[in-house]
C-alpha positions as CSV (number, residue, x, y, z in Angstrom):
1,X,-123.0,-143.1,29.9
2,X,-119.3,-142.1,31.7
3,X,-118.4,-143.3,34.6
4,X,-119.7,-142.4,37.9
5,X,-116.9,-139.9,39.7
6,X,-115.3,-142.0,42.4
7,X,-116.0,-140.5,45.6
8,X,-112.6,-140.8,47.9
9,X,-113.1,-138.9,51.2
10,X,-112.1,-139.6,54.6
11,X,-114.3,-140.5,57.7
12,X,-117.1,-141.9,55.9
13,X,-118.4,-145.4,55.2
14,X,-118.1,-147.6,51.8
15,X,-118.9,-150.7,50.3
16,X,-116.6,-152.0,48.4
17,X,-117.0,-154.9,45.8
18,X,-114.6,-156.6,42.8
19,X,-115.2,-159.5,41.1
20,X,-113.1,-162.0,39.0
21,X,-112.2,-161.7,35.7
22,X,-115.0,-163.6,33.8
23,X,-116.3,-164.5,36.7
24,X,-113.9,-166.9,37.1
25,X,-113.5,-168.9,40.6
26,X,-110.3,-167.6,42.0
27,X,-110.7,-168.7,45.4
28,X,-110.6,-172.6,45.3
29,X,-108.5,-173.9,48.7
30,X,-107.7,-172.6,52.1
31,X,-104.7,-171.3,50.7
32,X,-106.6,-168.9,48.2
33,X,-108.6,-167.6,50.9
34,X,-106.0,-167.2,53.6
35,X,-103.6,-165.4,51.3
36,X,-106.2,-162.3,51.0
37,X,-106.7,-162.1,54.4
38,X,-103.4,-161.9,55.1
39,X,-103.0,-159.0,52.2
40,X,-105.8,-157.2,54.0
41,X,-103.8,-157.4,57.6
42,X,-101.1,-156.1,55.4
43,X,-102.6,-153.7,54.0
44,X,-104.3,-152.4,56.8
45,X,-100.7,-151.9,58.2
46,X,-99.8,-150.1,55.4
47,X,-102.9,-147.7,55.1
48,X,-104.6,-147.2,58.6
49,X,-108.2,-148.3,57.7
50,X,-110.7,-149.3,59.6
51,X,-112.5,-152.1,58.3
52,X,-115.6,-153.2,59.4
53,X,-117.3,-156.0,57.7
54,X,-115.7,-158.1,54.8
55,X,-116.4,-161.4,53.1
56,X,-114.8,-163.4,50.3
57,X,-116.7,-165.4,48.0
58,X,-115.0,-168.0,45.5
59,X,-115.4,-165.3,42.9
60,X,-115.8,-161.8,44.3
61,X,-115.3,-160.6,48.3
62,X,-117.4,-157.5,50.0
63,X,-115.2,-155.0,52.1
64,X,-117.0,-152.4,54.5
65,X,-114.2,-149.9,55.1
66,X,-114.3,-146.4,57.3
67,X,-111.0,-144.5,55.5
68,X,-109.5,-141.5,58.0
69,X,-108.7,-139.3,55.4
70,X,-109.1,-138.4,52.1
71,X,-107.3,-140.1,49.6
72,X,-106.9,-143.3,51.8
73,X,-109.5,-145.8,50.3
74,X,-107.6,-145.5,46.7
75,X,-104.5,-146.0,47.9
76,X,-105.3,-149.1,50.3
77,X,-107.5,-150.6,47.6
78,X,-105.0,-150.3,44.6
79,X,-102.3,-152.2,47.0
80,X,-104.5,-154.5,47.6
81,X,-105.5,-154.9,44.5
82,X,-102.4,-154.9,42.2
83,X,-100.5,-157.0,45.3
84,X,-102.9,-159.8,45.2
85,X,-102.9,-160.1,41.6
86,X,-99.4,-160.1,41.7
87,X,-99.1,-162.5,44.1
88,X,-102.0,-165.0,42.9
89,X,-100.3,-165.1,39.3
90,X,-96.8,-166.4,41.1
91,X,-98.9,-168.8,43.4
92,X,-100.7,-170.1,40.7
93,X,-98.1,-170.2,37.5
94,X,-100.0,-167.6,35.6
95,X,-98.0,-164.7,35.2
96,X,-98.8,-163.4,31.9
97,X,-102.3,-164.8,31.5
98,X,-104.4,-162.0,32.0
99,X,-106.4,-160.1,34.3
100,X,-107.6,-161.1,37.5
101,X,-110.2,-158.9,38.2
102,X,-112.8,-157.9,35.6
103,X,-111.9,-154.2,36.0
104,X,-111.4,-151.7,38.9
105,X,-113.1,-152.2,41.9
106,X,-116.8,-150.7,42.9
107,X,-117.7,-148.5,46.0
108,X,-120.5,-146.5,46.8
109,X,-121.0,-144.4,50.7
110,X,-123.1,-145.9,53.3
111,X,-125.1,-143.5,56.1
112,X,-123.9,-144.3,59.4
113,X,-127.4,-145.8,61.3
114,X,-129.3,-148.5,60.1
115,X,-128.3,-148.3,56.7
116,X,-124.8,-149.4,57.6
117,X,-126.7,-152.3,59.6
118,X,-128.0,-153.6,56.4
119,X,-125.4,-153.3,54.3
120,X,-123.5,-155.2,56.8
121,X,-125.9,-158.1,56.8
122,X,-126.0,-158.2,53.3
123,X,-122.3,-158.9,52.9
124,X,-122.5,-161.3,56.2
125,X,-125.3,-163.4,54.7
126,X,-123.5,-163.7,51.3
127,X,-122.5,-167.2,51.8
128,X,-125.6,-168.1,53.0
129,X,-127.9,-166.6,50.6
130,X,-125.7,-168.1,47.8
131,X,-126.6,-171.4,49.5
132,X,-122.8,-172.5,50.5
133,X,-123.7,-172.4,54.1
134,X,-126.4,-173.4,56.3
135,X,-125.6,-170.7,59.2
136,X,-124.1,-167.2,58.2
137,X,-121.6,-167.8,60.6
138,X,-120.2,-170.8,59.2
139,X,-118.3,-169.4,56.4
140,X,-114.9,-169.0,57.7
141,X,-113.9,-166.1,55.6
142,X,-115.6,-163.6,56.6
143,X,-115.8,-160.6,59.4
144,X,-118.4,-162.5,61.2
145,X,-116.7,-165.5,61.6
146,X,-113.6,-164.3,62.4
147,X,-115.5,-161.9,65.2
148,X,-117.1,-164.9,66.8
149,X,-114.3,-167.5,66.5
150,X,-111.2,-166.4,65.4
151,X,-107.9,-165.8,67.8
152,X,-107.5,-162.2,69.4
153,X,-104.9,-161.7,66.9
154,X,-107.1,-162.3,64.4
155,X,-110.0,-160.0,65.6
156,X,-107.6,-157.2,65.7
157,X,-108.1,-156.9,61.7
158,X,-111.5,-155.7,62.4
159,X,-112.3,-152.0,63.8
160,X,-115.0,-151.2,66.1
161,X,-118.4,-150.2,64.5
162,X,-120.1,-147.1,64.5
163,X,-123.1,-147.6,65.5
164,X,-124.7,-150.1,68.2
165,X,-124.4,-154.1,67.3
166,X,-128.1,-155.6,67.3
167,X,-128.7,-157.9,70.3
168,X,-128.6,-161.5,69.5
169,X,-126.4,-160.7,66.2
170,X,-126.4,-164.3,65.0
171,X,-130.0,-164.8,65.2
172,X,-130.5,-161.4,63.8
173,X,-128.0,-161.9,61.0
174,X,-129.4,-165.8,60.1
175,X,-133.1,-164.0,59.6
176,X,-134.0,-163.6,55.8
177,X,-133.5,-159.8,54.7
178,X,-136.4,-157.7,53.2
179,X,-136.3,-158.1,49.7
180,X,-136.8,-154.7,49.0
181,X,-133.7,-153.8,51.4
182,X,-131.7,-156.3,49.4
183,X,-132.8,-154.6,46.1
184,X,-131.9,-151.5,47.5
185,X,-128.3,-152.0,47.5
186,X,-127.7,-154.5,44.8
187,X,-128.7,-150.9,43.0
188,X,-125.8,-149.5,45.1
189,X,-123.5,-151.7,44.0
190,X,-124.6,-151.5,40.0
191,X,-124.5,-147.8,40.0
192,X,-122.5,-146.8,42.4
193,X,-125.7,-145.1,44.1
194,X,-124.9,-143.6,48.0
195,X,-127.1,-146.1,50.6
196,X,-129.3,-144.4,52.7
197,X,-132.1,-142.3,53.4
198,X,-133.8,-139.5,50.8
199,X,-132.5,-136.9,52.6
200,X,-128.9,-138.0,53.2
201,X,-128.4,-139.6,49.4
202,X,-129.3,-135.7,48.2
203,X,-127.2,-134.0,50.3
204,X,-124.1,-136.2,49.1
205,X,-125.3,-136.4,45.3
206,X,-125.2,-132.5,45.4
207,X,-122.1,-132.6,47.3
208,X,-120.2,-134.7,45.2
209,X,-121.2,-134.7,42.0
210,X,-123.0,-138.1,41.5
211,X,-126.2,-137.1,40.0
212,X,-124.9,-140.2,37.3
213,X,-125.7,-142.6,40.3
214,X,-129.0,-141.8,40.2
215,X,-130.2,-142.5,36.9
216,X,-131.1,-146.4,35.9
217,X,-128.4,-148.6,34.4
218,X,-130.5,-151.4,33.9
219,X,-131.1,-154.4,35.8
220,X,-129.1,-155.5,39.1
221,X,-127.0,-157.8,38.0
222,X,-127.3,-161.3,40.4
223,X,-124.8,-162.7,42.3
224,X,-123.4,-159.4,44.3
């Protein structure tokens, strides 16, 4: 089966996921972790985005971005991508050894109500469900930490959402998601499948072109 067509379209929500080469670990120290958030505050200067939920694990990171216009989540996404590499293989003494990443990255659209809600708490409670944390919000590098802790400076990476925060968003993000909801978008992610209601995931199917998404690839992989 070919790929999926990527869908790059302005003033609508994706998930965006990449993963290691291998699967390799290539977030070990402070350092590691610091340096992509710094690309993404670069980034973000470069290509306005609005990004709205994001966490980096030691081998893969989430984004939630809300591009402008069309055309803008490919070009903020390949700077990010290539520059990091770049960068990581000078930090590290690697240049020459490979890929980075095990390929291009993954996206798929999010409806903006409750759907976005979920996929936000999925890529907040990463950490946490992987068992590296006891509280969600203990895992420094991520949107929700750096929206309840971090420095003004450091919110401003993060754009406002569109839609409503839940009350009591760290008791609400710390609750167990429904298993089915979690299913749901590990699907997303493996095919590439738009995330939300019946209705909505037709109309942008039809409108796009991604009747691909919607036809099994097999098994979610684990670990997303």
């Amino acid at each position: 089966m070919g790929r999926a067509l990527r869908v790059d379209i302005g003033n609508e929500i994706f998930h965006v996921i990449n993963r290691a080469n291998s699967r390799a670990a290539i977030f070990k120290t402070d350092s590691d972790y610091k340096a992509f958030e710094t690309l993404l505050e670069e980034a973000k200067e470069k290509i306005s985005m609005r990004i709205l939920a994001y966490e980096i694990m030691p081998n893969h990171w989430h984004l939630l971005l809300y591009p402008i216009d069309e055309g803008d989540l490919s070009s903020f996404m390949q700077w990010l991508t290539l520059t990091h590499t770049q960068r990581w293989h000078a930090y590290h003494n690697t240049v020459g050894n490979g890929h980075l990443y095990q390929g291009r990255y993954k996206s798929f659209l999010i409806q903006k109500d409750n759907y976005f809600l979920a996929a936000t708490r999925y890529i907040e409670r990463n950490a946490l469900r992987a068992g590296i944390v006891k509280n969600a919000q203990d895992w420094k590098w991520s949107s929700l930490w750096r929206r309840e802790f971090g420095t003004n400076k450091q919110k401003g990476l993060l754009s406002p959402w569109p839609v409503e925060m839940p009350n009591d968003y760290i008791e609400w993000i710390n609750k167990p998601q429904n298993e089915e909801e979690i299913v749901s978008i590990k699907e997303s992610i493996t095919r590439s499948k738009p995330f939300g209601n019946t209705e909505w995931v037709e109309k942008i199917v039809n409108k796009f072109g991604l009747e691909t998404t919607q036809r099994p690839k097999g098994r979610p992989r684990k670990g997303v």
